[in-house]
C-alpha positions, 0 to 999 in steps of 0.5 A, spaced: 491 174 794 498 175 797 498 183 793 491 185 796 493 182 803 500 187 802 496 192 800 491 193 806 498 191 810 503 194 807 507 187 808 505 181 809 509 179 816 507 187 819 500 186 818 499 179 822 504 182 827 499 188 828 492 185 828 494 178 832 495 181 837 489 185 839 485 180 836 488 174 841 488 179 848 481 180 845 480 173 845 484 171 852 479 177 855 474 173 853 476 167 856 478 169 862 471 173 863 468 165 861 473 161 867 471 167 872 463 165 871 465 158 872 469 159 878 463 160 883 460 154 880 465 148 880 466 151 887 460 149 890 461 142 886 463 135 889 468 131 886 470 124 888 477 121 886 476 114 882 483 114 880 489 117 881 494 115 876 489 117 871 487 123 875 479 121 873 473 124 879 466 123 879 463 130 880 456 131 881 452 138 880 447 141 885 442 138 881 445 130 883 447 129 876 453 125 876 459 127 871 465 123 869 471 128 869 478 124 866 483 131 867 489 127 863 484 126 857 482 134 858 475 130 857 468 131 861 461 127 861 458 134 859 462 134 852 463 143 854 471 141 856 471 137 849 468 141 845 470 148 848 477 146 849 476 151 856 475 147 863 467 147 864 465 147 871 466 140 872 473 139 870 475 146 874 471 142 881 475 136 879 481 141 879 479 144 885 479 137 888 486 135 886 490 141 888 486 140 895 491 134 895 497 134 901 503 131 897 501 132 889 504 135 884 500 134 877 501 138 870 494 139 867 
């Protein structure tokens, strides 16, 4: 294995420096794509502060659904914040809401 990645690259070590990153500014693009779409969304979101210390809100969509939204666990009711790994509209609203806040500092 090792003798056919070395000869599509050369070596091992030039090749991954060369293909990681055009394939991670692919990735990235993409991502950024995605949260530029959410953003508008989460906007016109309300977010309710139920605690503090646990930095937990209760977001509702525009359809009056109710989402559980926990930032220091990175997890929301809807799952897309679990399973995607990228904030769903819900977690950026809740996020919208936090920063929004005089006097707070939060790492996310």
């Amino acid at each position: 294995m090792r003798c056919f990645i070395s000869s599509l690259y050369g070596s091992t070590n030039i090749g991954k420096i060369q293909v990681l990153p055009q394939a991670h500014q692919k990735w990235v693009y993409n991502v950024e794509n995605i949260l530029h779409i959410r953003f508008p969304v989460a906007a016109k979101l309300t977010g309710i502060e139920l605690n503090s210390y646990n930095q937990e809100y209760n977001v509702i969509d525009l359809n009056s659904v109710s989402f559980l939204v926990d930032l220091k666990m990175k997890t929301c009711s809807c799952k897309h914040f679990d399973i995607d790994k990228m904030p769903c509209v819900h977690a950026i609203a809740a996020t919208r809401h936090l920063a929004r806040k005089e006097g707070r500092n939060a790492n996310i």
